[in-house]
Steps between C-alpha positions, in 0.01 A plus 500: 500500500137450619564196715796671649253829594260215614759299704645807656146601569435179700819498723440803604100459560578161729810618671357859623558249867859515511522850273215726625458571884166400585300793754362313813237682703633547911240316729467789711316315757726259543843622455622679852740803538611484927726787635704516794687828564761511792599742794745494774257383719307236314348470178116520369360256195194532312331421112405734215296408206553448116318693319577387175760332311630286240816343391612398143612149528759270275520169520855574735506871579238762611603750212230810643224589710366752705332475874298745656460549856233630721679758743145556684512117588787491763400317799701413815523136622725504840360751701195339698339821653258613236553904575884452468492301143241757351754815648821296327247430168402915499848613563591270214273630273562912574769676338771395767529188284293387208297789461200282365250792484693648201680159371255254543716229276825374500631306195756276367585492111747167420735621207713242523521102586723226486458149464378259782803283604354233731208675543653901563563749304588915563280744423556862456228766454359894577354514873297842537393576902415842510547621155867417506593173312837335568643212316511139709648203439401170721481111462134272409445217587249277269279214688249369214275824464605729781848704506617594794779760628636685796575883415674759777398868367708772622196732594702850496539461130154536445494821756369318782782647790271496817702361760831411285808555684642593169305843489439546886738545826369405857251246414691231741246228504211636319703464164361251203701336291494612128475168342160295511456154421190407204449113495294472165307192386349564171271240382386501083145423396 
């Protein structure tokens, strides 16, 4: 009976790889959020930072995880006249959209994984902008230590209705689309 407590004992000491999800630190300076959000008339991009993060790793599936972002980070990359990108980058930040004076963080909880099948997988998880967390499902894409995904939020979900033709009348060419695009590159440590 003691060699069968002790062989038991061993298994599952050397195969806590393929049991136990292993917790792998986000390089925060290295990993890259970009976000382009459309109009009628054109479209703006910029970056925001990771705060912090982590994601709980098997050797085929990323089981967990959680990623922090830095709402105070958004920056503007297409608009070449200095005075314009900081007026899109304030208007961004004030209550009109992500309010980052009074939600300073966004987040992203995984609660659910699936395997990697030729290197994707689907992920589902919490998103909270704003105080309001929706559920979101989206593919990842694994290359060696970076995972990689494209994500289109539907911004009024999270309260965020300036502009939306689905809340206003009349705003002919001054509307923004509700969707924005979040190209994510998330590189472990």
């Amino acid at each position: 009976m003691k060699s069968i407590k002790l062989a038991l004992a061993t298994i599952i000491l050397f195969s806590g790889n393929v049991l136990f999800a292993k917790k792998l630190d986000i390089n925060t300076e290295k990993s890259t959020i970009e976000w382009t959000g459309e109009k009628i008339t054109g479209k703006h991009m910029g970056t925001i930072s990771i705060e912090s993060g982590f994601l709980d790793v098997k050797k085929d599936m990323v089981s967990g995880g959680k990623v922090v972002i830095n709402m105070n980070s958004i920056t503007n990359t297409d608009i070449e006249n200095e005075d314009y990108s900081q007026k899109l980058v304030a208007h961004l930040k004030d209550d009109d959209f992500f309010g980052v004076e009074k939600y300073p963080t966004a987040e992203f909880v995984i609660t659910k994984g699936s395997k990697f099948v030729d290197g994707k997988a689907s992920i589902t998880g919490e998103l909270t902008i704003k105080g309001i967390t929706e559920t979101i499902s989206f593919e990842i894409i694994k290359k060696d230590t970076d995972y990689l995904s494209t994500l289109k939020i539907d911004r009024t979900k999270f309260g965020i209705r300036y502009g939306s033709n689905s809340f206003f009348d009349n705003l002919g060419d001054k509307a923004i689309y509700n969707d924005f695009t979040l190209d994510i590159n998330l590189v472990l440590k």
